[in-house]
C-alpha atoms as one frame of an Amber mdcrd trajectory, in Angstrom:
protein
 109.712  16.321  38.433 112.774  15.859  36.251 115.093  17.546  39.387 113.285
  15.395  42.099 114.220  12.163  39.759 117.949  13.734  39.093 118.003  14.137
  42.977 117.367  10.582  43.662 119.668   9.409  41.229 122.383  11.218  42.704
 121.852  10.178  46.128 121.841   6.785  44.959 124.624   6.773  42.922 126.642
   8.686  46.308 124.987   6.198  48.738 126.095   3.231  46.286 129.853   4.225
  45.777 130.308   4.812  49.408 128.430   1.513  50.892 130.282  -0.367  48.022
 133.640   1.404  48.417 134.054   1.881  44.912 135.638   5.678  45.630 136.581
   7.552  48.027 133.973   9.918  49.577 135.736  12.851  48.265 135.296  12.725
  44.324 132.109  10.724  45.282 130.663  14.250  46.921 132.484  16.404  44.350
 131.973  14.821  40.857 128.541  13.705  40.986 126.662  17.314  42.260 128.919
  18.597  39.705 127.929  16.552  36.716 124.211  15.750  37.415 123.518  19.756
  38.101 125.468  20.878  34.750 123.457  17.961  33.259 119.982  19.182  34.122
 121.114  22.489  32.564 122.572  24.883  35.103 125.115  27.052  34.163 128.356
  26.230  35.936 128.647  30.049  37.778 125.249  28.745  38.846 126.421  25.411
  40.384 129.770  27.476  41.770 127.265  29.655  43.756 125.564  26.581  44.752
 128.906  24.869  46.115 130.029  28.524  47.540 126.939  28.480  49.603 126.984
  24.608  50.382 130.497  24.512  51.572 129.690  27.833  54.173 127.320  25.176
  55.694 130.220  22.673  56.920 132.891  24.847  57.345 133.013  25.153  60.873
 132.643  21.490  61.982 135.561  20.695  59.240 137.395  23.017  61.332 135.943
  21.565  64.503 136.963  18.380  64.038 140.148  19.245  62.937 141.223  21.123
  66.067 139.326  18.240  68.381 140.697  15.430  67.131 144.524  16.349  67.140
 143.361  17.591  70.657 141.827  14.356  72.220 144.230  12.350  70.436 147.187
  14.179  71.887 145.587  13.589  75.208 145.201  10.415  74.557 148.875  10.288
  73.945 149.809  11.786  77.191 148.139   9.645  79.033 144.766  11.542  79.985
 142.239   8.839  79.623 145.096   5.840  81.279 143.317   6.293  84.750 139.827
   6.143  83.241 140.426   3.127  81.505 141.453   1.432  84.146 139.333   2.435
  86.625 136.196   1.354  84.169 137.795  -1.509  83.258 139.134  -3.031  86.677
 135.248  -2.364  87.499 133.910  -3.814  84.516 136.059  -6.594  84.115 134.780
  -9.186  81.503 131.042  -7.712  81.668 131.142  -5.898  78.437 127.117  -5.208
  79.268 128.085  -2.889  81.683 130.724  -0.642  79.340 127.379  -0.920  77.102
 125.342   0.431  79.356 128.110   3.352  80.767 128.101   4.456  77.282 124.694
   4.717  76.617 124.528   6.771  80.160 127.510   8.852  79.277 126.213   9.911
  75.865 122.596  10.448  77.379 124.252  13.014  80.208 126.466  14.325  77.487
 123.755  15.179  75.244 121.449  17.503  77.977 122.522  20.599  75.929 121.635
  19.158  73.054 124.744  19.813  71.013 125.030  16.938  69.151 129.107  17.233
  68.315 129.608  18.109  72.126 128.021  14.693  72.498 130.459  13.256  70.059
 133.560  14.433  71.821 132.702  13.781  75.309 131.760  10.119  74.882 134.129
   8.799  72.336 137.164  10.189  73.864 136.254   8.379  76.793 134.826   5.072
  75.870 136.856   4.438  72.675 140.221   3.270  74.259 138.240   1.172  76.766
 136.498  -0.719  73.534 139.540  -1.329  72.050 141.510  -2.573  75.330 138.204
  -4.985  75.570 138.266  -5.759  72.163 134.309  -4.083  71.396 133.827  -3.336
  67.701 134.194   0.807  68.019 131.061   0.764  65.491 128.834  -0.200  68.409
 130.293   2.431  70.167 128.821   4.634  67.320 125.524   3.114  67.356 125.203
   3.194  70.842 125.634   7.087  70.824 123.728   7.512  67.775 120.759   5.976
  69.714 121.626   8.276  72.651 121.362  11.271  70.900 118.621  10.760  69.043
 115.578  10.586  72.480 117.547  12.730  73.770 117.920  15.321  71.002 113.841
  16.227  71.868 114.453  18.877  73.993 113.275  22.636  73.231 116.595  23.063
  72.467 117.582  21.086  70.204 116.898  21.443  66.369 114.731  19.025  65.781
 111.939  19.889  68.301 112.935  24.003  67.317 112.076  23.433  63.754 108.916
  21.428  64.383 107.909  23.987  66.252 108.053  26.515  63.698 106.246  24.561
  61.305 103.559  23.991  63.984 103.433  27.902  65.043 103.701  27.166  68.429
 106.200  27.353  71.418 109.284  24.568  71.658 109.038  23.920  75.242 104.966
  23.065  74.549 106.155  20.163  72.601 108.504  19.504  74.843 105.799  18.931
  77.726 104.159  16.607  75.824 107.638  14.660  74.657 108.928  14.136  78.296
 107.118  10.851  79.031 108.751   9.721  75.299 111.727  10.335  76.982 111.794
   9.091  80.019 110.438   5.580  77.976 112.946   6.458  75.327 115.993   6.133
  77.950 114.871   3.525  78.692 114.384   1.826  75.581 117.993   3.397  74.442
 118.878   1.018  77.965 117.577  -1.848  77.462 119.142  -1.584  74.030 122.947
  -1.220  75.237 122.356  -4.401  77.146 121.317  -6.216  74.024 124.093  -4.808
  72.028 126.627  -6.102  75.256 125.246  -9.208  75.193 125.667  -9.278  71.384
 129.407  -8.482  71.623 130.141 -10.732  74.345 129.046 -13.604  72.042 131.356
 -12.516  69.433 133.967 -12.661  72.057 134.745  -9.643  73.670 136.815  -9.417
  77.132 139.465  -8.662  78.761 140.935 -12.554  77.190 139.050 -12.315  74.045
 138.218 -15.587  71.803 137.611 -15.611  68.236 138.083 -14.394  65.310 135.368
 -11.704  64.978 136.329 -10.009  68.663 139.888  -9.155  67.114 140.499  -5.200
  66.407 141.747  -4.594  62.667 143.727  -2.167  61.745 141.368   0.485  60.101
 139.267  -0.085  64.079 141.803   1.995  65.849 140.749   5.744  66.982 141.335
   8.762  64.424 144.614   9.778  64.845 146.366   7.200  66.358 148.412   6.319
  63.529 151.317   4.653  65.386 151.207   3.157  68.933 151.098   5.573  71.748
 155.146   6.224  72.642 155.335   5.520  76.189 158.397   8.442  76.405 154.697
  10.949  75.643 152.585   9.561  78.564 152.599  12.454  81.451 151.268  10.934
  84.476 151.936  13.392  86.822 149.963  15.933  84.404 146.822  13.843  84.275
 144.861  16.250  86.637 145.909  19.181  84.994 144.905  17.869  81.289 141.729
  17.028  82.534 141.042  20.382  83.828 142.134  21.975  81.085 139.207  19.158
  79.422 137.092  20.797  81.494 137.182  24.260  80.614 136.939  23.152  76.851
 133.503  21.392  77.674 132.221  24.283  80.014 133.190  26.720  77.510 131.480
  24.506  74.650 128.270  24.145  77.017 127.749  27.567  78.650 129.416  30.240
  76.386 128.776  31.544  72.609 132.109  30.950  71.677 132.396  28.581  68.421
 132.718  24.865  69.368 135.960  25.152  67.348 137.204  27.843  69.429 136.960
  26.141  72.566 139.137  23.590  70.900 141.643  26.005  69.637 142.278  27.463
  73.302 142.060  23.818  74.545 145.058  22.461  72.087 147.341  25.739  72.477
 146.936  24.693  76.732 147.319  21.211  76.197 150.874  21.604  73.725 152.149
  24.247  76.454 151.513  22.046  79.550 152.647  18.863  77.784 155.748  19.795
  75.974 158.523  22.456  76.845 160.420  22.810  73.117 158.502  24.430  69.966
 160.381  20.677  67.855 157.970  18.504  70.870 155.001  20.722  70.272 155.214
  20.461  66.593 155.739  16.704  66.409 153.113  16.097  68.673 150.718  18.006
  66.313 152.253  15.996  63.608 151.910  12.978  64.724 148.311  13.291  63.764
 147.380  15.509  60.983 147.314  13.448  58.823 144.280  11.267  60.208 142.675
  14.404  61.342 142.584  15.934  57.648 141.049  13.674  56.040 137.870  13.757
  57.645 137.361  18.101  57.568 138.277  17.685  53.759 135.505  15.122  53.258
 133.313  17.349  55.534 133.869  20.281  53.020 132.805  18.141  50.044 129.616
  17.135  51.294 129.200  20.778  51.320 129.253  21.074  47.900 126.557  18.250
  47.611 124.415  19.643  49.730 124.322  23.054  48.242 123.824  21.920  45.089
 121.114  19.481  46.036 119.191  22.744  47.991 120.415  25.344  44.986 118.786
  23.219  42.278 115.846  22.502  43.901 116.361  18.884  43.730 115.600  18.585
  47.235 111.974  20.202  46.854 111.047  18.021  44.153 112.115  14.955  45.524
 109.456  15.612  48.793 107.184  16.420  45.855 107.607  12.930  44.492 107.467
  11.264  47.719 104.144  12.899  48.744 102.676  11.959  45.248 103.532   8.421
  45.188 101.664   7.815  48.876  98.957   5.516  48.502  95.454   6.904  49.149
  94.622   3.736  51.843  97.446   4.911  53.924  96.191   8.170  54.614  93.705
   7.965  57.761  96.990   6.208  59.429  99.798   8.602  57.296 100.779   9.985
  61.288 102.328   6.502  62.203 103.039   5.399  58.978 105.474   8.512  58.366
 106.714   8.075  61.613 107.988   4.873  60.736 109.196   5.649  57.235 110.713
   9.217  59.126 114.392   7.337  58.747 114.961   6.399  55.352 113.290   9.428
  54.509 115.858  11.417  56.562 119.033  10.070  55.637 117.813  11.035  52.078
 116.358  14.510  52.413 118.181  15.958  55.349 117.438  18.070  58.138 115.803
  21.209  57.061 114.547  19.858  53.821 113.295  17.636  55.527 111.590  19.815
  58.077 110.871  22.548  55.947 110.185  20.821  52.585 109.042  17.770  53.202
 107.363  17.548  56.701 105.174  20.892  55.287 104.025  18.522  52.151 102.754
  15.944  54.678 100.708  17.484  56.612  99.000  19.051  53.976  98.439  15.758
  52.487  97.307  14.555  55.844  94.848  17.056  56.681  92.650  16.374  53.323
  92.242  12.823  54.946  91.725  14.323  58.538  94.533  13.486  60.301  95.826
  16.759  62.280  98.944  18.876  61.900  99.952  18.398  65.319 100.156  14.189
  65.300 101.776  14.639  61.542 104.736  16.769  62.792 105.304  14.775  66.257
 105.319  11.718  64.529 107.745  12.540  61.789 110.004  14.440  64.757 110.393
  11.717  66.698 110.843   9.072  63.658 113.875  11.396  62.201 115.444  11.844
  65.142 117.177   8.470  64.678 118.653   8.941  61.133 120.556  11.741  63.013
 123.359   9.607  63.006 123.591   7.872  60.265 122.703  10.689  57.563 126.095
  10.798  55.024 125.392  14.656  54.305 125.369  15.356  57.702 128.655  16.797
  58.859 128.127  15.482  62.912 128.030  11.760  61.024 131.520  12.085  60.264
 132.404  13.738  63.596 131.477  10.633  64.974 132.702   7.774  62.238 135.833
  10.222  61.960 136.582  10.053  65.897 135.827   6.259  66.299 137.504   5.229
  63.436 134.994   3.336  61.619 134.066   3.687  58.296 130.507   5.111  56.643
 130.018   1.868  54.998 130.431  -0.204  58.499 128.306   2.829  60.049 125.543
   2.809  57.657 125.285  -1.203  57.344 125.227  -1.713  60.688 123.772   1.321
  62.888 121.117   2.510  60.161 118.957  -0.935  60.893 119.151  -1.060  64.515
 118.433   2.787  64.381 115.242   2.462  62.251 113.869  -0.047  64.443 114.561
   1.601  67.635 112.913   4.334  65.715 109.529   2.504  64.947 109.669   1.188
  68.636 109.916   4.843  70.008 107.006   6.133  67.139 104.895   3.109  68.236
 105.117   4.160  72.267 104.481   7.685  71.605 101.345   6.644  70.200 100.537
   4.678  72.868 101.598   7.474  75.253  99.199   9.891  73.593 101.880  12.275
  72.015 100.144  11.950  68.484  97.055   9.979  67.419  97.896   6.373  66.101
């Protein structure tokens, strides 16, 4: 009881100092683990073990990102993405509901092997400089792929649907049957929502000849990495082809081998400096140019490693489901399938992904079942609802993949994706009643 309420405290005081911007995110994931776990009596080898365990977790998308995003930004540098840009946006023109829409059908494609951070650096790559040349906020770029990913994140291979089934003792691809209708009314849904969100930006003012205020790009909008404006002596336009070949073989390695995403990335970087610049001084300069941006976000990613292990290590994450389950009123339980469904996001953000899965989903259904209410509409329910906190989750190291690469902050992520998310989330939980993929 007394971890689940030091658990909650912590993740408030975390979620409050980074919405507020009171600190930066990396004492804010250090300190406070540190000083509520010593607090509630562990000895500090004990919370060491914790943080040596938690930081093993996020080590290799810190690393990821920071081999991707020197990557795509040097490419972006050279000129890679020029033709793309202006190709989408000679065909797109002023209609920002159509760059809406290309998004949302770029991160759906990009997301059919599941691998969320593939997703991530497919899709912003290629949609961010168009945003900014058509002055779109980059965090509805964010959203937009958030929403993506999460309908089409229920597949049998991805980890969602994987870890449902294990709690359910039965086969992924069974659930998967069941989810496809879901998703074909999910894309849909994820759609119809791009339009809205281009029709929202175009009344702020978005377009090729932007007016207003609020379409204007501020400074901390531009991508991760660009530090300085491109220098036009970098751009290599007869190389184009060949960079995005060499793209190419990063993303089929990435989809169809076993090698670590960050190894694709690391072969991808070491082709891209020796096509792109002849002296060792160019190849070092151009990896200079943006460290800087890129290490911030790995060393942030490595901190929430340390707050996640020492929310698992305690146990604070156990008791907190405990305290949720408790605190359910009785009334609710003949309809706890679609209420949990729609509660799946807040819950999410807070818990996690496997303690969320494996503590907390496991709590619910036995809860459920004293009031009748099957396993199998329990599970589905909550599977579907979390799949849209994916996103927007601050201990989840793919959230700052994304934030990191679009250069927008948690605070503008959080306040402005995590409500469109939920309800797009209670939309979705609502249809797959009405489809039949759990009882209402």
């Amino acid at each position: 009881m007394l971890l689940g309420i030091a658990g909650f405290v912590l993740i408030g005081l975390v979620v409050y100092c980074l919405i507020s911007s009171k600190m930066n995110a990396i004492p804010i994931f250090v300190a406070f683990p540190i000083i509520i776990a010593l607090l509630c009596g562990f000895a500090p080898a004990e919370v060491f073990a914790f943080i040596k365990k938690g930081v093993g977790t996020t080590m290799s998308t810190a690393i990821l990102f920071l081999f991707s995003i020197v990557y795509f930004a040097l490419m972006n540098d050279v000129g890679m993405f020029d033709p793309l840009m202006n190709f989408l946006a000679k065909k797109a023109g002023n209609n920002i509901v159509l760059v809406t829409i290309a998004t949302g059908i770029i991160a759906t494609i990009a997301h059919l092997d599941g691998t969320t951070a593939g997703t991530c650096l497919i899709t912003v790559p290629a949609m961010l400089p168009l945003y900014k040349k058509l002055h779109i906020r980059p965090v509805v770029l964010c959203c937009i792929i958030s929403a993506a990913i999460s309908i089409m994140n229920l597949t049998p291979w991805g980890g969602p649907v994987a870890r449902t089934a294990i709690i359910l003792k039965t086969d992924a691809s069974i659930l998967w049957h069941e989810l496809l209708p879901l998703q074909g009314v999910g894309i849909l849904i994820v759609l119809g929502f791009c339009v809205y969100m281009g029709l929202l930006e175009k009344k702020r003012g978005a377009g090729l000849n932007p007016t207003g205020k609020a379409a204007e790009l501020t400074e901390d909008m531009s991508m991760a990495g660009n530090d300085a404006p491109a220098d036009p002596s970098l751009k290599r336009p007869k190389l184009v082809w060949i960079n995005w070949l060499v793209t190419l073989v990063v993303i089929l390695l990435m989809c169809f081998t076993k090698i670590p995403l960050y190894g694709a990335f690391m072969i991808g970087l070491a082709a891209a400096l020796i096509i792109n610049f002849r002296s060792s001084k160019e190849q070092a300069n151009a990896v200079k140019r943006h460290a800087s941006a890129a290490l911030l976000t790995p060393m942030i990613l490595l901190t929430t490693g340390i707050f996640l292990g020492i929310l698992n290590g305690t146990g604070m994450m156990k008791s907190m489901a405990n305290i949720l389950i408790n605190i359910m009123p009785n009334a609710l339980g003949p309809k706890l399938a679609t209420v949990m469904g729609c509660l799946s996001v807040p819950f999410g953000m807070m818990l996690g992904t496997d303690s969320f899965f494996f503590g907390f989903m496991p709590l619910c259904i036995g809860v459920a079942e004293k009031f009748g209410v099957a396993a199998h509409d329990i599970a589905m329910s909550m599977l579907i609802g979390k799949d849209f906190c994916i996103m927007v989750t601050p201990h989840n190291a793919t959230t700052w993949l994304l934030i990191g690469m679009a250069g927008v902050s948690l605070k503008d992520q959080l306040k402005f994706s995590a409500p469109y998310l939920w309800i797009l989330s209670i939309i979705t939980v609502f249809a797959a009643g009405i489809l039949g993929v759990f009882q209402m």
